[in-house]
C-alpha positions, 0 to 999 in steps of 0.5 A: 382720545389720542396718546402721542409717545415719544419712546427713547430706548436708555431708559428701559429696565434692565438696559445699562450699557451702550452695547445694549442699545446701539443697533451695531451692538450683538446685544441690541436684538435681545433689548430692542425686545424689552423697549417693544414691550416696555412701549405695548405696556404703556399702549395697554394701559391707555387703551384699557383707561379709555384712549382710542388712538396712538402715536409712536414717534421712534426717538432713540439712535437710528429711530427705527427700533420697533416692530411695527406690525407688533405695536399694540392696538394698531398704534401708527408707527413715525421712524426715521431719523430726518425729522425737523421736530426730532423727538418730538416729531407728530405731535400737534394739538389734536393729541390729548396726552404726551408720553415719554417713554424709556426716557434718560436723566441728563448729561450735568444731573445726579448719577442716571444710567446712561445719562446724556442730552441729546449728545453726549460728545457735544454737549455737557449742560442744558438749561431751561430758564436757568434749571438743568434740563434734560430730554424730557424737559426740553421736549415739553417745550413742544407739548407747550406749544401745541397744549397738550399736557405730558401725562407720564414718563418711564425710567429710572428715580433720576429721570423722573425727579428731573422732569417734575420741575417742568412737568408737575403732577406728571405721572413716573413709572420707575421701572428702575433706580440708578446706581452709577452712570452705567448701573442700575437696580431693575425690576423684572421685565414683567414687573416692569410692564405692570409698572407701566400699564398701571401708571399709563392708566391711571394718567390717562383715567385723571387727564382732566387734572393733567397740567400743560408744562410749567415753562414760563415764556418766553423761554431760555435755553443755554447749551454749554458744549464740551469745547469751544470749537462746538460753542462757536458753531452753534453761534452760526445759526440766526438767534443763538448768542455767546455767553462764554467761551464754552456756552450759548443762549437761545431765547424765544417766545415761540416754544416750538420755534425755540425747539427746532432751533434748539435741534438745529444746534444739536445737529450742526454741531453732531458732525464735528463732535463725532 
């Protein structure tokens, strides 16, 4: 059995400031910590229900976070930031499962501890086939396209009640709950881990009742950006159309091809965003 992990780093317990997660950050040492554990406790829990293989695709900022020679159960490590498939960079139908990991709600939901997608300079709102869509919902796209059902998500209430819509009957590990954008109520770290190794376990022990996404194809995404400077770059890519003066739309059968063009926006945009 094969576990692919795309691991993020807001979602983490304990962590509610930028500074806590930005390599540049004096605090960032102390919670890059916390995200290795958080990733070795969804490892442990795996393994102990019966996978054999992993995957650790690094996807938070520089995505070159974790110790590699500290990945539990001799998970191989994919880090670096030039990845065509981003987030989700690794992933094809050999694996069984998706985890996401220390994942973030989204830049227009509910109040969620350092919420954003993908760029919160450029982008305000995403959509997926007309309902908000954060990360995790819009990395499912990519677990659609190779069949391999999203099993288990970590972070805070938000996120989780998020990614059901485009994920039903995945398993959350809610290590803790959103107070505002930047605070939260946490559990211990320890607790935390529990949490997460008792979830990923029993998603990976019922994997035969794992749906794939729910994403009816083909699919739509619509990008509202926070200016139209943003809005009217992204139409420069082949397939991405105006709707307004703030917002675009990206439609394709191909839920994988509609990723990578999804990312090619996020990217094209990043440089006059910052």
């Amino acid at each position: 059995m094969r576990v692919f992990i795309s691991s993020d780093m807001e979602g983490a317990a304990g962590i509610v400031d930028w500074d806590q997660c930005r390599p540049s950050a004096s605090e960032y040492g102390h919670y890059r910590e916390l995200l290795q554990q958080e990733v070795n406790a969804a490892i442990e829990g795996a393994a102990a229900a019966g996978a054999r293989e992993f995957l650790v695709n690094d996807s938070h900022s520089t995505m070159a976070n974790l110790r590699p020679e500290r990945l539990a159960h001799r998970a191989r490590y994919l880090s670096g930031r030039h990845k065509p498939l981003y987030m989700m960079q690794g992933l094809d139908a050999s694996f069984d499962a998706v985890f996401f990991v220390a994942y973030h709600g989204s830049m227009s939901g509910a109040a969620a501890t350092l919420s954003h997608t993908y760029n919160p300079r450029a982008i305000a709102e995403v959509r997926l086939n007309g309902r908000p869509a954060g990360e995790a919902g819009i990395n499912a796209l990519v677990a659609l396209g190779h069949r391999v059902p999203v099993v288990l998500i970590t972070g805070d209430d938000v996120t989780a009640a998020q990614v059901q819509p485009f994920c039903p009957g995945i398993r959350a590990a809610v290590v803790k709950n959103s107070v505002s954008r930047f605070a939260a109520d946490s559990l211990h770290p320890e607790q935390a881990r529990e949490v997460i190794t008792q979830t990923a376990g029993a998603a990976v022990r019922r994997l035969e009742d794992a749906r794939l996404p729910a994403i009816a194809l083909p699919a739509t995404l619509t990008v509202r950006f926070r200016n139209a400077d943003l809005a009217e770059m992204a139409t420069w890519i082949n397939g991405v159309t105006r709707e307004d003066e703030l917002t675009v739309r990206l439609r394709d059968d191909d839920p994988v091809r509609l990723y990578r063009a999804f990312v090619t926006v996020v990217l094209l945009t990043r440089g006059i965003a910052e």
